[in-house]
N, C-alpha and C positions, 0 to 999 in steps of 0.2 A: 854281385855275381853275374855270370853273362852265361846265358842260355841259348844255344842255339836249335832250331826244330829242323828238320832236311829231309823230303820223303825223296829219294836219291834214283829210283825206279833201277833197281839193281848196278847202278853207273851202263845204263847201256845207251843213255844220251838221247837224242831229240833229233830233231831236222827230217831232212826227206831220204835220208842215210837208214833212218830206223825204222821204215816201212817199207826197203828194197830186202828180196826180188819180191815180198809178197805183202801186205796191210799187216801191220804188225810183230815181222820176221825180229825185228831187233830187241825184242823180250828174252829171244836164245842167246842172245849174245852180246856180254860186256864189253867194254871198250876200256882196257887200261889206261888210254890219254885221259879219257873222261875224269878216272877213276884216281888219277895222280891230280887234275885240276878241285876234283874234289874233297880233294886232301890238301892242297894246299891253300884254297879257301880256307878249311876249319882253321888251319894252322896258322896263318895269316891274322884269324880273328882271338886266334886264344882264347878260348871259354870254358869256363870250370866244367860244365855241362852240354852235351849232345844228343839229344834225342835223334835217331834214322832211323826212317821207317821204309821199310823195303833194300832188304841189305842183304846180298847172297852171303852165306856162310861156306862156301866153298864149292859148287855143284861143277859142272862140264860146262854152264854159259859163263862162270869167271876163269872158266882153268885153273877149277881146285882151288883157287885163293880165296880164302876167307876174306870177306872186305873187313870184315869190323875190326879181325885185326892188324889188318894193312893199314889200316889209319888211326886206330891206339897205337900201337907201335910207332908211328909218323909223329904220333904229338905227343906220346906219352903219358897217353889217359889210360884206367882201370877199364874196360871192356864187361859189359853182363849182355848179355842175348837170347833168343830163344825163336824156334819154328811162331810162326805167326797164326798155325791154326790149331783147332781143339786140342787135346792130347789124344782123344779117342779118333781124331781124325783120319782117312785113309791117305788124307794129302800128306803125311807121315812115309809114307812108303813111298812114293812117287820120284823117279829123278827130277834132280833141279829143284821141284813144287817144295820139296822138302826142304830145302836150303835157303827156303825164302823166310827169311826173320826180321826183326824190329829188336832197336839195341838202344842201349845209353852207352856213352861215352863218358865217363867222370875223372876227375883228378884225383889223384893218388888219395888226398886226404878226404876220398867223399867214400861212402862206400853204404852199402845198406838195401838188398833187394830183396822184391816179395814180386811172384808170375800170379797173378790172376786171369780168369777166365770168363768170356762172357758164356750165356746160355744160347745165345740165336746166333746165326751168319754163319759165314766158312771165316772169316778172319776173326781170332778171338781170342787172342791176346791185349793182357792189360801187363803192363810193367809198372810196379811202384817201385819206385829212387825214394828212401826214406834219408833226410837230410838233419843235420843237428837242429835246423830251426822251422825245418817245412816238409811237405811229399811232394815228388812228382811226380806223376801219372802218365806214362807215355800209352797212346793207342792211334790203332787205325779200324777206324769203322766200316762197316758191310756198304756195298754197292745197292744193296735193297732197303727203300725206307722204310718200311714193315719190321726190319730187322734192326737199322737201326733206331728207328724208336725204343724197340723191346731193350738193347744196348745201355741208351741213354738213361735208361729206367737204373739198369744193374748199376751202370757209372754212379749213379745218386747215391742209389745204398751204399757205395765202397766207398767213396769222396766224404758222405758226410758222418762216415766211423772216426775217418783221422782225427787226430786230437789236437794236427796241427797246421796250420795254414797251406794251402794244396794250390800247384797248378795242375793246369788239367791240359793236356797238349799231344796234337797229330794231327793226321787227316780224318778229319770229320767225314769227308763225301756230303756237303752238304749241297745237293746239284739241285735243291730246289730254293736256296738260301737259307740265310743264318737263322732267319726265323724258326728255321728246325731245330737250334737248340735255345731259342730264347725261353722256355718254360724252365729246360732243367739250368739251365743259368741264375734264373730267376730263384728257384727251388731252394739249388745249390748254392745260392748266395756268391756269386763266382760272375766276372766281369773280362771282357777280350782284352789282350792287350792293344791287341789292332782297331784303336779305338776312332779311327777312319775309317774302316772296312776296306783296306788297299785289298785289293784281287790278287793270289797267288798262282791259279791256273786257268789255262795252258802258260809257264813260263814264256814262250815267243809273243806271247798277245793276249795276256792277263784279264778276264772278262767273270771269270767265280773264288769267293774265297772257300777255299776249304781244308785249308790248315788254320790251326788257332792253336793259342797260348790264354787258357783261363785260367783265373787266377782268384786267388781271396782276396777282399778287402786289406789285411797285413800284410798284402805284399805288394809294396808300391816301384811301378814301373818308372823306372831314369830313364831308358834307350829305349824305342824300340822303332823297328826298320827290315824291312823288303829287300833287299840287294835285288838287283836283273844280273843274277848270277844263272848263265843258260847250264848248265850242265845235264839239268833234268828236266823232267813236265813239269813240275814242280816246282816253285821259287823258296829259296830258306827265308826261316822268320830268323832274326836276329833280338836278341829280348835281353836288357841288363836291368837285373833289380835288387832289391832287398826287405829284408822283413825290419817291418813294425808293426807296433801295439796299437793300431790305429783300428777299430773295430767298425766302423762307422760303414 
């Protein structure tokens, strides 16, 4: 099965394009060229599974267009989504803020979600993809390590309810390194697939990892690979694997 992670930064792109006229201005405003290159990478790659994190669901910076499913539609994957912040959040009401989500992408024959919720941060979404032989866990963790420490606590307790071999996958933000989650790795009995520690951000000049793909021991990794695919700050993890009974 081939997995892909993509934190997509709403397709509003990179370079010095996304900081005119003001530091930051390119957050209001998606880039359809982006937005088709990033769709034809997935499409390019064929993968049962898509994790994207940071994915307008239709606001005034994509022109109403829903990305997630402008690019289900493009490959022909099952779409499941959700606002990326609390439910009791005020970010809820907000233009744009509201339309900011975190999605799977699955093939027609995958199907099976559950929204979880962290207790601390503004971003607090957890996605479980419940699969016939495994879970996945899509997230994107708080900007603050306070918060996400408190996160990685809740992460524990949810990951090791499953009954069945789990990956654990997004943007961590781990801007101090990986060492920040090497406890609950440890805990969780759960291992990177990025078992080099290649650097996925800043995409133009890759210097911190903070996307990852964890994983249980039963799930043994065939591929896994970085593309310098520029579309976003972001670089996609590409991940193909499968499960076995290997408990070790």
């Amino acid at each position: 099965m081939k997995f892909i992670l993509y934190n997509i930064r709403y397709a509003t792109g990179t370079g010095a394009a996304f900081h005119l006229p003001v530091p930051g201005a390119g957050y209001l405003r998606s880039n359809r060229k982006v937005l088709n290159q990033i769709t034809q990478f997935i499409k390019h790659e064929d993968p049962d599974i898509v994790g994207l994190i940071e994915i307008d669901t239709g606001s005034v910076r994509s022109g109403l267009i829903n990305q997630v499913q402008y690019i289900s539609d493009s490959i022909g994957h099952y779409s499941i989504y959700q606002c990326k912040y609390g439910q009791t959040s005020i970010n809820h009401f907000l233009p744009i803020i509201r339309k900011q989500s975190n999605a799977f992408l699955a093939a027609p024959r995958v199907h099976g979600e559950r929204f979880h919720y962290f207790e601390q941060g503004i971003k607090r979404l957890i996605i479980e993809l419940e699969l016939e032989d495994c879970a996945i866990f899509l997230v994107h963790l708080s900007l603050k390590f306070r918060h996400r420490h408190d996160q990685l606590r809740h992460l524990y307790n949810l990951v090791t309810q499953s009954k069945k071999p789990v990956i654990v996958a997004g943007d961590f933000n781990t801007f101090w390194g990986d060492h920040e989650i090497f406890l609950f790795c440890q805990a969780a009995n759960l291992k990177s697939a990025n078992t080099t520690g290649i650097f996925t951000y800043p995409s133009i000049a890759p210097r911190m990892e903070l996307d990852f793909i964890l994983h249980s021991p039963q799930v043994r990794i065939n591929r896994f690979e970085v593309p310098r695919k520029l579309y976003s700050d972001h670089l996609p993890l590409i991940c193909e694997f499968e499960i076995t009974q290997d408990k070790s």
